[in-house]
PDB file with one MODEL, atoms N, CA, C and O in Angstrom:
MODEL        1
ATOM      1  N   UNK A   1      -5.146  14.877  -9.083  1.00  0.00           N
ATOM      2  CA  UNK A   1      -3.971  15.026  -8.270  1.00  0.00           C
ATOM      3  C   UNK A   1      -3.466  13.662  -7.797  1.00  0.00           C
ATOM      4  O   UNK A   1      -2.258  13.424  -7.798  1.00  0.00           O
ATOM      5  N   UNK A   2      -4.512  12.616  -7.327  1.00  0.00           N
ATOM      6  CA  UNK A   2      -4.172  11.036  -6.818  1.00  0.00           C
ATOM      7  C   UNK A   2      -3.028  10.720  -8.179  1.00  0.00           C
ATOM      8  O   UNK A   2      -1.871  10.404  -7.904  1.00  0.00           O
ATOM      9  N   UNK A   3      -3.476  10.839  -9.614  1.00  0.00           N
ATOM     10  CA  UNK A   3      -2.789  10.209 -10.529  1.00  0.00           C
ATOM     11  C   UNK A   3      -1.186  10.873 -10.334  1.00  0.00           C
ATOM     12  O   UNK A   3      -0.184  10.163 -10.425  1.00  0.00           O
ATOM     13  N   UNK A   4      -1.143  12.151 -10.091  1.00  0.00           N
ATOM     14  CA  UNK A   4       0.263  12.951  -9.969  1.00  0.00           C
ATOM     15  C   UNK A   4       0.940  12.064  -9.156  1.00  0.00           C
ATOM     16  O   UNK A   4       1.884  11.370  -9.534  1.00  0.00           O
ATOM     17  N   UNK A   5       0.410  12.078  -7.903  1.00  0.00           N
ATOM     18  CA  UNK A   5       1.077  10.979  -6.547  1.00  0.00           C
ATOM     19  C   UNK A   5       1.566  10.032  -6.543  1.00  0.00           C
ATOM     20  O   UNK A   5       2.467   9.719  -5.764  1.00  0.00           O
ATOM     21  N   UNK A   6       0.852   8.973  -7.862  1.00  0.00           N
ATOM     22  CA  UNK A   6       0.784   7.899  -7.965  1.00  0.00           C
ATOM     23  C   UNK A   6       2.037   7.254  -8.283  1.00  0.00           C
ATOM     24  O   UNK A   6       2.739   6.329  -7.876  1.00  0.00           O
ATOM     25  N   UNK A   7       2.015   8.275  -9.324  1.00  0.00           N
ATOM     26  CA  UNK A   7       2.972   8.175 -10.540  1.00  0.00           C
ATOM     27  C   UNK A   7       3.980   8.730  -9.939  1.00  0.00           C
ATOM     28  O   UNK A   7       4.990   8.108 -10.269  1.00  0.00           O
ATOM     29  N   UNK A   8       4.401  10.153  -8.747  1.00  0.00           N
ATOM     30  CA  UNK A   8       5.900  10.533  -7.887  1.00  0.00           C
ATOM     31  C   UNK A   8       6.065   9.154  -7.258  1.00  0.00           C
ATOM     32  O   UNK A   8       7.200   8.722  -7.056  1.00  0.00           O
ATOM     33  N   UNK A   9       5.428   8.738  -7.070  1.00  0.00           N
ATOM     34  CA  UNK A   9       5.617   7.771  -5.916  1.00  0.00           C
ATOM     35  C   UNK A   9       6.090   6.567  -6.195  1.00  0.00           C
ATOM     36  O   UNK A   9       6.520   5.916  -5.243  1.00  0.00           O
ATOM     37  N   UNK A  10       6.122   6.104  -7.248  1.00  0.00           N
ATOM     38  CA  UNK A  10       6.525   5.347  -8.381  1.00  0.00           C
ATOM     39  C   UNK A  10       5.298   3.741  -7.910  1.00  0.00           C
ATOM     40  O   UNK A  10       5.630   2.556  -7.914  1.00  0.00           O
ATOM     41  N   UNK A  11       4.364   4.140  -7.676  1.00  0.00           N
ATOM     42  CA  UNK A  11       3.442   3.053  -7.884  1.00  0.00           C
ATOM     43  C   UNK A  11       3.231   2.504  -9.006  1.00  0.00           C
ATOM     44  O   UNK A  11       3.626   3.011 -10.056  1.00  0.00           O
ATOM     45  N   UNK A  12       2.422   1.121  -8.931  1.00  0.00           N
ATOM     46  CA  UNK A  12       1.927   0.772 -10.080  1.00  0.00           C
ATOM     47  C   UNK A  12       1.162  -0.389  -9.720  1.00  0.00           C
ATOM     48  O   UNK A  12       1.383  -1.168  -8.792  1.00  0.00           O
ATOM     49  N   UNK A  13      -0.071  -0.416 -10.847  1.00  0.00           N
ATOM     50  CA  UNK A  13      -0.941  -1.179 -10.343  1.00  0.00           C
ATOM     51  C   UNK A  13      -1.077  -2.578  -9.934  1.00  0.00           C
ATOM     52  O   UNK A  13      -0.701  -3.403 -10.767  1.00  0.00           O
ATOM     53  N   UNK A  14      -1.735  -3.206  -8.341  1.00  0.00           N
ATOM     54  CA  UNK A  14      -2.729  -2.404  -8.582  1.00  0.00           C
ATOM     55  C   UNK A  14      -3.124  -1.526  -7.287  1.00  0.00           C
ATOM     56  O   UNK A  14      -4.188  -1.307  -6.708  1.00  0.00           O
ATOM     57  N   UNK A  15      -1.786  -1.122  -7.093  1.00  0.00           N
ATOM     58  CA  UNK A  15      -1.340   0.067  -5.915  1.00  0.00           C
ATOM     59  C   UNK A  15      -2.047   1.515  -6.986  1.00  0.00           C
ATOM     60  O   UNK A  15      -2.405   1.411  -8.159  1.00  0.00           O
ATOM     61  N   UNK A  16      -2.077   2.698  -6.182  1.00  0.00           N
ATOM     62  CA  UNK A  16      -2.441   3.861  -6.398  1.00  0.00           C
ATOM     63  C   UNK A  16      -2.742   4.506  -5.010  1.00  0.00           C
ATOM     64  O   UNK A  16      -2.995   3.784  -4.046  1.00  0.00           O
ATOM     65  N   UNK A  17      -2.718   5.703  -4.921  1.00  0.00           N
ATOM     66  CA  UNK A  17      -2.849   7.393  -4.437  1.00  0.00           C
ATOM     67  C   UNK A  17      -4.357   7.503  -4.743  1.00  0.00           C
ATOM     68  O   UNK A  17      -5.008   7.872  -5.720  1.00  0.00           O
ATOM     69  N   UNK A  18      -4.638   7.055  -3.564  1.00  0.00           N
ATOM     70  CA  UNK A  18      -6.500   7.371  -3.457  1.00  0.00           C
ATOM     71  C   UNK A  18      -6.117   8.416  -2.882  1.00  0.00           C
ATOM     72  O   UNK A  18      -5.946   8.736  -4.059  1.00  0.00           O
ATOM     73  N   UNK A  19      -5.752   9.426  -2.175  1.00  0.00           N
ATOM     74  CA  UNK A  19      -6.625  10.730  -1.712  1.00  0.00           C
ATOM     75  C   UNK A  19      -5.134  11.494  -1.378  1.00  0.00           C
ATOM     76  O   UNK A  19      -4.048  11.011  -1.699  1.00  0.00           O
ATOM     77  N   UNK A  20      -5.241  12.240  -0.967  1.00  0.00           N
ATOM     78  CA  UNK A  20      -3.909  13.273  -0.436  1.00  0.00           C
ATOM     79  C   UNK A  20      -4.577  14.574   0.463  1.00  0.00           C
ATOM     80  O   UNK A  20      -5.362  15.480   0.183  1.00  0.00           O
ATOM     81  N   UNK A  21      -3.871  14.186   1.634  1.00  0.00           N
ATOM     82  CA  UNK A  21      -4.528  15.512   2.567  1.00  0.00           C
ATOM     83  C   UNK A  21      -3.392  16.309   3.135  1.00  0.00           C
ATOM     84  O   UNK A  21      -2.419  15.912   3.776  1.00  0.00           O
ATOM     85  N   UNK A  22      -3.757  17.626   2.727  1.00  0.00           N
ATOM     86  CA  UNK A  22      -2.805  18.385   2.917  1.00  0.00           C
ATOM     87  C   UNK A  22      -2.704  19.347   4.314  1.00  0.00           C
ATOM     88  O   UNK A  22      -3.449  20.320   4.440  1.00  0.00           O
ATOM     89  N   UNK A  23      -2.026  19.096   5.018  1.00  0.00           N
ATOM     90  CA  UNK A  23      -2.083  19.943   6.880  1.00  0.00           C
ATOM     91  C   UNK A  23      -0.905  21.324   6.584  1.00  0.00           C
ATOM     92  O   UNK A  23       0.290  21.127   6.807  1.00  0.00           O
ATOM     93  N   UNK A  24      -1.312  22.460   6.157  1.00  0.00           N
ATOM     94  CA  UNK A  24      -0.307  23.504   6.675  1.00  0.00           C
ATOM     95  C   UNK A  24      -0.290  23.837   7.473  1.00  0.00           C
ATOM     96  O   UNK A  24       0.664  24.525   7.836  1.00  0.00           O
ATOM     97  N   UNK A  25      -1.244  23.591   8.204  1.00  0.00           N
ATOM     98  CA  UNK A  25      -0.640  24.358   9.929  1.00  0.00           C
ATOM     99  C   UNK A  25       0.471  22.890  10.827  1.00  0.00           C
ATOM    100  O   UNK A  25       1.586  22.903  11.349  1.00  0.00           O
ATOM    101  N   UNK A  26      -0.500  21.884  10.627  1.00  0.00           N
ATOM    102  CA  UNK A  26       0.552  21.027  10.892  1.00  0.00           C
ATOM    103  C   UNK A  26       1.842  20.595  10.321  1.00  0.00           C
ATOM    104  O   UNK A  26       2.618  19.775  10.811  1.00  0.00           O
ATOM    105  N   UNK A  27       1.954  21.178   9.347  1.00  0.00           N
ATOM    106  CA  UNK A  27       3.355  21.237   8.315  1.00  0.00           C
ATOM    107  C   UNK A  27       3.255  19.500   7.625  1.00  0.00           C
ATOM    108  O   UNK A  27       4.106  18.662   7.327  1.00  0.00           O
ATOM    109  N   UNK A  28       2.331  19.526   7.599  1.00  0.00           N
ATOM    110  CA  UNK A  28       2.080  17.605   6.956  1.00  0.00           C
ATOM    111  C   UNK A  28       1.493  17.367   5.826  1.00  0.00           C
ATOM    112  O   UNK A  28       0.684  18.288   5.720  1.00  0.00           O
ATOM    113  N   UNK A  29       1.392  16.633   4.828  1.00  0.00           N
ATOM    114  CA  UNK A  29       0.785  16.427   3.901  1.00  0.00           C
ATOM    115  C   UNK A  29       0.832  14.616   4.050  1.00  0.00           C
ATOM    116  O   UNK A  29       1.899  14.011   4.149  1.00  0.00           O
ATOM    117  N   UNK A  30      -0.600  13.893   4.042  1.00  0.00           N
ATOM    118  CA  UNK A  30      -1.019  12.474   4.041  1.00  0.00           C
ATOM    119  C   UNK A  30      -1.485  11.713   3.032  1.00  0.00           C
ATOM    120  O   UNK A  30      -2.679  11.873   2.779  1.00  0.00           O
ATOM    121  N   UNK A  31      -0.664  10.630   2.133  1.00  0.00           N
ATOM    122  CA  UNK A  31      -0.850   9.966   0.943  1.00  0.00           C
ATOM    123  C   UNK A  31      -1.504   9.286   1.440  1.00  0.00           C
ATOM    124  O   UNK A  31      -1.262   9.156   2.640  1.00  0.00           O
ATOM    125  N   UNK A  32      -2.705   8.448   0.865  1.00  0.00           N
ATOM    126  CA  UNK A  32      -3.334   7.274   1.541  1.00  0.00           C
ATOM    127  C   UNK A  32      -3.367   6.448   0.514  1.00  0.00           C
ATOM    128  O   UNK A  32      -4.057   6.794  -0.444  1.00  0.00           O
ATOM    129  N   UNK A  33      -2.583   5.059   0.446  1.00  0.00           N
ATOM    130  CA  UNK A  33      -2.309   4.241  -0.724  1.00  0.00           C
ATOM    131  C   UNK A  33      -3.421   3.647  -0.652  1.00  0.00           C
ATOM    132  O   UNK A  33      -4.257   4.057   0.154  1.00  0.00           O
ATOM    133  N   UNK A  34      -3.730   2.378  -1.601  1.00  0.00           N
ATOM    134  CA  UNK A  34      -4.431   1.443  -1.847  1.00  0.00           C
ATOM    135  C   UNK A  34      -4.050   0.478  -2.627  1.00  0.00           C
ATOM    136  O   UNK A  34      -3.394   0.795  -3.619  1.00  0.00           O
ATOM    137  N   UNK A  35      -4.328  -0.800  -2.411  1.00  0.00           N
ATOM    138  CA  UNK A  35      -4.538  -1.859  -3.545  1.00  0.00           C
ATOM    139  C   UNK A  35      -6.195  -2.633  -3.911  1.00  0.00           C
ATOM    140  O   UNK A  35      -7.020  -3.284  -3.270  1.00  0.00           O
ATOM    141  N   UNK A  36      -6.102  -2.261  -4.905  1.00  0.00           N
ATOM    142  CA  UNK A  36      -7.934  -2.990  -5.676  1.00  0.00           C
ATOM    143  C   UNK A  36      -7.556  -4.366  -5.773  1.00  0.00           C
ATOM    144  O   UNK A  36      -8.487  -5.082  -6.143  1.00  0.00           O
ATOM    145  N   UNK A  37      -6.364  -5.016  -5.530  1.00  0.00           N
ATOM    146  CA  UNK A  37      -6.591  -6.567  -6.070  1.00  0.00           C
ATOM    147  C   UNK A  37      -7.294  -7.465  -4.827  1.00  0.00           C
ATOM    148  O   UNK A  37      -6.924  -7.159  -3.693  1.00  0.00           O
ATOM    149  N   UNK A  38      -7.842  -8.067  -4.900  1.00  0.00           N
ATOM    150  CA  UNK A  38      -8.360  -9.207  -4.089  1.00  0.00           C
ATOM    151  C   UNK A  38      -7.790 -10.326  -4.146  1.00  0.00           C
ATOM    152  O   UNK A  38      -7.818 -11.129  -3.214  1.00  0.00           O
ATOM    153  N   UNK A  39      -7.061 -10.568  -5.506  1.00  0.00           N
ATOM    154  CA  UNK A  39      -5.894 -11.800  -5.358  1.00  0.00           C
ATOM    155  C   UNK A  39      -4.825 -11.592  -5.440  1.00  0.00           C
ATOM    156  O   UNK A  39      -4.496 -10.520  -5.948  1.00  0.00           O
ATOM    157  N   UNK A  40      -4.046 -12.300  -5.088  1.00  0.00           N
ATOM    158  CA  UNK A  40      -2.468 -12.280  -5.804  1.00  0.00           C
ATOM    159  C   UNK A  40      -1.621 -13.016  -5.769  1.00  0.00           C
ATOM    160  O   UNK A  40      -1.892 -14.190  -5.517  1.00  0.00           O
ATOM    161  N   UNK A  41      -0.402 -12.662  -5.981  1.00  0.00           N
ATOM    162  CA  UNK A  41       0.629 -13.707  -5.810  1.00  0.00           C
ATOM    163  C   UNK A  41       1.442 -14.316  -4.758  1.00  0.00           C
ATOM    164  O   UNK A  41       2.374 -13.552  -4.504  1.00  0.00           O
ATOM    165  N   UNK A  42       1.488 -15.660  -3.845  1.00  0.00           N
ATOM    166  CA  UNK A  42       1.144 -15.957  -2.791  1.00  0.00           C
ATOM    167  C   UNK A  42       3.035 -15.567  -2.824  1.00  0.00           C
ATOM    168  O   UNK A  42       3.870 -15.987  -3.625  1.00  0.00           O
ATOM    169  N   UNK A  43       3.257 -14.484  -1.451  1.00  0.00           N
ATOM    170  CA  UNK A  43       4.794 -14.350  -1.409  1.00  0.00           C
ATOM    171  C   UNK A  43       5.840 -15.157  -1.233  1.00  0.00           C
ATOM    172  O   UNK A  43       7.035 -14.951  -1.441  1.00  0.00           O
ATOM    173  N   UNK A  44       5.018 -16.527  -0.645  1.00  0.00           N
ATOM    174  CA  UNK A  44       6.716 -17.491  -0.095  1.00  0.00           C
ATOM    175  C   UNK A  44       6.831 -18.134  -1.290  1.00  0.00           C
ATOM    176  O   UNK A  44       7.950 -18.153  -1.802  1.00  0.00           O
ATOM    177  N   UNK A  45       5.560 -18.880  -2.072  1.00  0.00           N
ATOM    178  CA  UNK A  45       5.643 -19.668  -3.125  1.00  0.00           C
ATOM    179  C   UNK A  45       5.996 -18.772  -4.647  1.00  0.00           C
ATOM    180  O   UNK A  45       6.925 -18.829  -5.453  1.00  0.00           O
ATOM    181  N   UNK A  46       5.061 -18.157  -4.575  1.00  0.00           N
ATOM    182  CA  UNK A  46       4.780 -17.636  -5.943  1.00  0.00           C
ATOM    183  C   UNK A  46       3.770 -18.001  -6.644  1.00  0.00           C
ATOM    184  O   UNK A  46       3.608 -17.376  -7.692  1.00  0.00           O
ATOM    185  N   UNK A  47       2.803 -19.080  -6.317  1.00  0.00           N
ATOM    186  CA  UNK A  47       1.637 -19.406  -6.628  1.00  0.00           C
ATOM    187  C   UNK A  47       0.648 -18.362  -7.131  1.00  0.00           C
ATOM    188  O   UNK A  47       0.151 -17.555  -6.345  1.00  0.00           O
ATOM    189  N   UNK A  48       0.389 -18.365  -8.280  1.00  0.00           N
ATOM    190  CA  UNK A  48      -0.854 -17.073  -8.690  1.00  0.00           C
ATOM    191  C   UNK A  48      -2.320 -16.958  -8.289  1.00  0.00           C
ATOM    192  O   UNK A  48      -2.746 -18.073  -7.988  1.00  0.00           O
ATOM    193  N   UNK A  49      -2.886 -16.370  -8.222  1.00  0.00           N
ATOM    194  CA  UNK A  49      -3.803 -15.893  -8.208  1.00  0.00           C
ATOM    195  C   UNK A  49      -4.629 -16.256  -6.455  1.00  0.00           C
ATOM    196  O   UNK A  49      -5.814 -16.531  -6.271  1.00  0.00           O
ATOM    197  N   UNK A  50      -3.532 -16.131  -5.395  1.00  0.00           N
ATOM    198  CA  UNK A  50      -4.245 -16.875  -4.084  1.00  0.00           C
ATOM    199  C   UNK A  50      -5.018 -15.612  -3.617  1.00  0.00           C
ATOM    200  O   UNK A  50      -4.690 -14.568  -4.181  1.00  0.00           O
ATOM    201  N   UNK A  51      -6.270 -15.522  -2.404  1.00  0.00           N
ATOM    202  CA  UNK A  51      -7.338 -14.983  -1.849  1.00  0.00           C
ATOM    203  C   UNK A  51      -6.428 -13.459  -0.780  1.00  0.00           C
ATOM    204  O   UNK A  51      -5.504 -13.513   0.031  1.00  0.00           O
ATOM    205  N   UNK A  52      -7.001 -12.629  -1.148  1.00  0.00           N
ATOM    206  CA  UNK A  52      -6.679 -11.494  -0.184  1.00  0.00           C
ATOM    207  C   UNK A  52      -6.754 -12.029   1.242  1.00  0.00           C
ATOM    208  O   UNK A  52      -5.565 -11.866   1.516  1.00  0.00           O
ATOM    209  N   UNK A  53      -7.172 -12.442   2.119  1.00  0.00           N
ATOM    210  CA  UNK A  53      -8.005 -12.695   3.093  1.00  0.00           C
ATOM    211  C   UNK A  53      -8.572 -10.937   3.711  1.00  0.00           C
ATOM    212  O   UNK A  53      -9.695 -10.455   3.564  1.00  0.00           O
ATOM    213  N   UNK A  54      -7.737 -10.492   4.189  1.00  0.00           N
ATOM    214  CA  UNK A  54      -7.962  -9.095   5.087  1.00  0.00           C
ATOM    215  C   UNK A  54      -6.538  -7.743   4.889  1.00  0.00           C
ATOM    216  O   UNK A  54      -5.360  -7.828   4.542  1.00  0.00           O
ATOM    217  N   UNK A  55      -7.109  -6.998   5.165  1.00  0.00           N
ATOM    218  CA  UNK A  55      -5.527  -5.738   5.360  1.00  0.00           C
ATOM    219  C   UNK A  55      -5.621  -5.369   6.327  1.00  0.00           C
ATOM    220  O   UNK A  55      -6.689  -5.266   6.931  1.00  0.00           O
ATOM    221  N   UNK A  56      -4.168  -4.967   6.884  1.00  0.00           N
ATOM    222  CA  UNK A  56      -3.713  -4.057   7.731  1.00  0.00           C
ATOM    223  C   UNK A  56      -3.235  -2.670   7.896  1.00  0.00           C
ATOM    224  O   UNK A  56      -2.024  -2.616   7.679  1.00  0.00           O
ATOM    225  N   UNK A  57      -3.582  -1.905   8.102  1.00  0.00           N
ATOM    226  CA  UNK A  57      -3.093  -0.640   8.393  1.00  0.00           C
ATOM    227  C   UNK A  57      -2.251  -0.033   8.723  1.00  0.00           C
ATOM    228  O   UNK A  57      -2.377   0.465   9.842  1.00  0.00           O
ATOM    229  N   UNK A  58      -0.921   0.265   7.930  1.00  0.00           N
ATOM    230  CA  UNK A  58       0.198   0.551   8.304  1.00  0.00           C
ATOM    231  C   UNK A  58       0.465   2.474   7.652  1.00  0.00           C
ATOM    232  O   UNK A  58      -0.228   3.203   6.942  1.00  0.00           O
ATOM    233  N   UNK A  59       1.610   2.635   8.251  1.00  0.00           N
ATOM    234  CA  UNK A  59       1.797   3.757   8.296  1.00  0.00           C
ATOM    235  C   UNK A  59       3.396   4.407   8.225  1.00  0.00           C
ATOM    236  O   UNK A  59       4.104   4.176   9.205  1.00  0.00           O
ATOM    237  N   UNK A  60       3.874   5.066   7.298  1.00  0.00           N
ATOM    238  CA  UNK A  60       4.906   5.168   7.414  1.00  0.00           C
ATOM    239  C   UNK A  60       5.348   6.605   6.808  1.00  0.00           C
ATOM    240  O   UNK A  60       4.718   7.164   5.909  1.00  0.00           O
ATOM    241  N   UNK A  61       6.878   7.294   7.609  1.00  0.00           N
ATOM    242  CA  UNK A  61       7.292   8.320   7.037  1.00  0.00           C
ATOM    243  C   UNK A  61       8.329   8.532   6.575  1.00  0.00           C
ATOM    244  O   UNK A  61       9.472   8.233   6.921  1.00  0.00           O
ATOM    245  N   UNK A  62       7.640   9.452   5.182  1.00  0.00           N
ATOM    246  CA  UNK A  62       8.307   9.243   3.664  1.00  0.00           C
ATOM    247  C   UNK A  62       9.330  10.933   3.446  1.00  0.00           C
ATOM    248  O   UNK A  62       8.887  11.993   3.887  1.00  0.00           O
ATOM    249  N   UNK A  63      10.249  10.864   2.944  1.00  0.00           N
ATOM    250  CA  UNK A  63      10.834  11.912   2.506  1.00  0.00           C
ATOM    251  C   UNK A  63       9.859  13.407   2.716  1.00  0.00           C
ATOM    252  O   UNK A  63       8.648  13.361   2.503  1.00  0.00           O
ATOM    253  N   UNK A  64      10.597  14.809   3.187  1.00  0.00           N
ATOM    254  CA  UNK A  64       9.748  15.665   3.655  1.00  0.00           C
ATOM    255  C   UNK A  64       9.452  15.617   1.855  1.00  0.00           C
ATOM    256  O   UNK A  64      10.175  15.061   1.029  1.00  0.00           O
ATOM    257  N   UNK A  65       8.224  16.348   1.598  1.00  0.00           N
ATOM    258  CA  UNK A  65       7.548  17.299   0.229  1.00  0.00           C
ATOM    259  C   UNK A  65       7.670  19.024   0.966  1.00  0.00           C
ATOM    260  O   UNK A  65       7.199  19.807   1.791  1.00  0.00           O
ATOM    261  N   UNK A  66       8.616  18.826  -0.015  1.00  0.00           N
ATOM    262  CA  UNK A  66       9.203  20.228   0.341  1.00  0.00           C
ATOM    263  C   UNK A  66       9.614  20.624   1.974  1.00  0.00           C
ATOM    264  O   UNK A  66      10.597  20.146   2.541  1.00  0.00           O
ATOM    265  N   UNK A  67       8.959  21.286   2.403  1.00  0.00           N
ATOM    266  CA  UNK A  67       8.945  21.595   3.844  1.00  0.00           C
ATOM    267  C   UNK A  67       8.259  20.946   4.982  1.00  0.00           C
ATOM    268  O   UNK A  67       8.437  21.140   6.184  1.00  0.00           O
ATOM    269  N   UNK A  68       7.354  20.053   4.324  1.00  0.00           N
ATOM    270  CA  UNK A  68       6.306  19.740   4.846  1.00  0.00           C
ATOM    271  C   UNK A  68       6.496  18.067   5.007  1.00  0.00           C
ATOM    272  O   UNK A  68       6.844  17.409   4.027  1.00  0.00           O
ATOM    273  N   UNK A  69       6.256  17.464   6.242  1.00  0.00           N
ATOM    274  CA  UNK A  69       6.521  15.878   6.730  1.00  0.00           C
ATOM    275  C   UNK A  69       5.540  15.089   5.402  1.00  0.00           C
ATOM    276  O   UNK A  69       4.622  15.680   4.832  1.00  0.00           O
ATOM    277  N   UNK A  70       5.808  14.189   5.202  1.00  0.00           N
ATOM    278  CA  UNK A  70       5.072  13.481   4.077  1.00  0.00           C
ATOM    279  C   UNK A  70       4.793  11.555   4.627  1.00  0.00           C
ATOM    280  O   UNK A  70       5.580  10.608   4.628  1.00  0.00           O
ATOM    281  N   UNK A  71       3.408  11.651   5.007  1.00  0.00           N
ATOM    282  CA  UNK A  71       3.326  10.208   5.707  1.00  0.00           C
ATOM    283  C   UNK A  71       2.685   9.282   4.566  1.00  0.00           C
ATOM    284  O   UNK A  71       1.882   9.939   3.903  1.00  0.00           O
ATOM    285  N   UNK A  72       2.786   8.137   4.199  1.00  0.00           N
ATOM    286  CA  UNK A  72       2.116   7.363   3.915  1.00  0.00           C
ATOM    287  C   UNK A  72       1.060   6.087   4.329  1.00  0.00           C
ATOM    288  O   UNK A  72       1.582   5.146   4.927  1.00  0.00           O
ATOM    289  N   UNK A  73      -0.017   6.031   4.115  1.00  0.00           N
ATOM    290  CA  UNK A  73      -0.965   5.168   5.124  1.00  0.00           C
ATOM    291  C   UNK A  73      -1.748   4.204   4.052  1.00  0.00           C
ATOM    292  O   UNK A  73      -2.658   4.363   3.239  1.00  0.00           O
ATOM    293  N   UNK A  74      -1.040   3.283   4.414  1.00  0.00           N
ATOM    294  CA  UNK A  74      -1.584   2.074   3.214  1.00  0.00           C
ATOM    295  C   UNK A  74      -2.297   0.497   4.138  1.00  0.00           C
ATOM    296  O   UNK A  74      -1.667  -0.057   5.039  1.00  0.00           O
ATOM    297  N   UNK A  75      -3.332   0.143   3.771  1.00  0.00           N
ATOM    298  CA  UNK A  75      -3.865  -1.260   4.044  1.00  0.00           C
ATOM    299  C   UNK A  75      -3.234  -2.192   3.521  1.00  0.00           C
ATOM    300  O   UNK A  75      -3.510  -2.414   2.342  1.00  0.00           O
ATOM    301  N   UNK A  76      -2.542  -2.762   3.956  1.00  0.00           N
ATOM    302  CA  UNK A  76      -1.527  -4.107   3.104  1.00  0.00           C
ATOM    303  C   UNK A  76      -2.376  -5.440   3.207  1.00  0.00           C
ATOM    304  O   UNK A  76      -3.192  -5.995   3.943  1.00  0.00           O
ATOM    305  N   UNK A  77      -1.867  -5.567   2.332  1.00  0.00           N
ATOM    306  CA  UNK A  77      -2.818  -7.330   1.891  1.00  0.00           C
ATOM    307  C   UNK A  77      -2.154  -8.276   2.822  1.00  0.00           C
ATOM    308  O   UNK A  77      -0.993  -8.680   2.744  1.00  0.00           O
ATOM    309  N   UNK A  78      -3.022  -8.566   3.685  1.00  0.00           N
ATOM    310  CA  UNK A  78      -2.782 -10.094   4.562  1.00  0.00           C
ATOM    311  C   UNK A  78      -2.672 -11.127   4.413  1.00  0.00           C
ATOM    312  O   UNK A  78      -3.379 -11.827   5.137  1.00  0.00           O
ATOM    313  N   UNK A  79      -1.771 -11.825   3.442  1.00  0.00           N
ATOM    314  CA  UNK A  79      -1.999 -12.658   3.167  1.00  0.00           C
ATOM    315  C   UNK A  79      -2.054 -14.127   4.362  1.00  0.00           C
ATOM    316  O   UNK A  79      -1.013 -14.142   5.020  1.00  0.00           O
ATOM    317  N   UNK A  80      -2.979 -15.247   4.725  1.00  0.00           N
ATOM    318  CA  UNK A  80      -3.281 -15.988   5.183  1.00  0.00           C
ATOM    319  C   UNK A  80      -3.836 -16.992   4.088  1.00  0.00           C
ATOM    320  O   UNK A  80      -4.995 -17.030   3.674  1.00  0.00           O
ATOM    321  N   UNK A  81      -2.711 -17.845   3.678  1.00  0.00           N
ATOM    322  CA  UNK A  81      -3.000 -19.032   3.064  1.00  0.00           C
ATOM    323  C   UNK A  81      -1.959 -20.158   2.860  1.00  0.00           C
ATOM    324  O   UNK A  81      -0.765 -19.897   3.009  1.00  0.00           O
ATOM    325  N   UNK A  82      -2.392 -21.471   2.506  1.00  0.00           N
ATOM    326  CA  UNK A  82      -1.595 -22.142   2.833  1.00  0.00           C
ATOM    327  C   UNK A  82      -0.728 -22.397   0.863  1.00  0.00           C
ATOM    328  O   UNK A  82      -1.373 -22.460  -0.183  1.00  0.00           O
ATOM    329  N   UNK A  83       0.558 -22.469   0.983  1.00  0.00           N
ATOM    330  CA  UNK A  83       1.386 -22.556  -0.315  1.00  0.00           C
ATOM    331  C   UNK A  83       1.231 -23.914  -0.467  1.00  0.00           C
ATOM    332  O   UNK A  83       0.945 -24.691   0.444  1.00  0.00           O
ATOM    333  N   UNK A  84       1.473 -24.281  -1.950  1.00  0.00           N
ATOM    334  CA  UNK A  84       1.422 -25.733  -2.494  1.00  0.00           C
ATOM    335  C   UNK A  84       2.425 -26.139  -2.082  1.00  0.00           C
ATOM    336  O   UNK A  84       2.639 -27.251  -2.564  1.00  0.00           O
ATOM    337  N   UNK A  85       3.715 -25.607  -0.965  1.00  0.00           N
ATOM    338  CA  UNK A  85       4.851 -26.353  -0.131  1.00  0.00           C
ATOM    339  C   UNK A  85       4.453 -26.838   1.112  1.00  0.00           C
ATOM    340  O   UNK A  85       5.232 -27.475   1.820  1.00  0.00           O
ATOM    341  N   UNK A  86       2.693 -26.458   1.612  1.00  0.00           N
ATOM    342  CA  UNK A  86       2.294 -27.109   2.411  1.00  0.00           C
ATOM    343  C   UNK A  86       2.871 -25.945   4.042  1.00  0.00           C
ATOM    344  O   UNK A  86       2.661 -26.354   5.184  1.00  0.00           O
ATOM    345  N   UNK A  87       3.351 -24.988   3.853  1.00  0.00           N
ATOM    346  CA  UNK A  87       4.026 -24.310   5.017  1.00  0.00           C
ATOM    347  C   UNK A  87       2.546 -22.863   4.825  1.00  0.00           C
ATOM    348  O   UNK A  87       2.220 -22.351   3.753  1.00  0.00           O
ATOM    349  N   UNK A  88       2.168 -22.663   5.682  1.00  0.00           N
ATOM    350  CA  UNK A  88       1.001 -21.344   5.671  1.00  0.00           C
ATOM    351  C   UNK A  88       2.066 -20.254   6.176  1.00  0.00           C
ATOM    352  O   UNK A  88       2.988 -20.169   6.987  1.00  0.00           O
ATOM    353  N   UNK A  89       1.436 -19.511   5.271  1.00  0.00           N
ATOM    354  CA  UNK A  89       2.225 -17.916   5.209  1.00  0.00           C
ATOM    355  C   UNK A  89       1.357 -16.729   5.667  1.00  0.00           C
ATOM    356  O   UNK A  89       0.134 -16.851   5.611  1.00  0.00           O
ATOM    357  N   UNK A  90       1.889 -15.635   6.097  1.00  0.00           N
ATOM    358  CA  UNK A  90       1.043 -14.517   6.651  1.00  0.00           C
ATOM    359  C   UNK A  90       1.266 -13.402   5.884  1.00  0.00           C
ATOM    360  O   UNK A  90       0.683 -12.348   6.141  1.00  0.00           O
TER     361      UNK A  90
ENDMDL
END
């Protein structure tokens, strides 16, 4: 079912739909994203392959699924490092 999600949701790696919890009494259904990379591409520069440092926990609400509220809850990559322009980015 994560792969169904993944793929409505128009993710792609190395994002994905780890789990989906579904509340009918609360009328809710909860995507819980993820990213597996530990490196990436540093956002101000573009520099490849810089250090995850940590994530944050964010949370947000997405178009109802059907009748039902549809939240998304993803750890975003923190980035904390300094760019080869010498300016440190978050």
């Amino acid at each position: 079912m994560e792969t169904l999600f993944t793929q409505a949701l128009g993710l792609t790696a190395p994002w994905s739909v780890t789990s989906v919890e579904f509340k009918p009494v609360e009328g809710q259904i909860d995507f819980v994203v993820s990213c597996t990379a530990m490196r990436l591409r540093c956002p101000g520069c573009g520099a490849e392959d810089q250090p995850v440092h940590d994530r944050l926990v964010r949370r947000w609400r997405h178009l109802n699924f059907f009748q039902y509220k549809a939240y998304i809850h993803a750890q975003m990559n923190h980035h904390a490092l300094r760019c080869h322009r010498g300016s440190a980015r978050r």
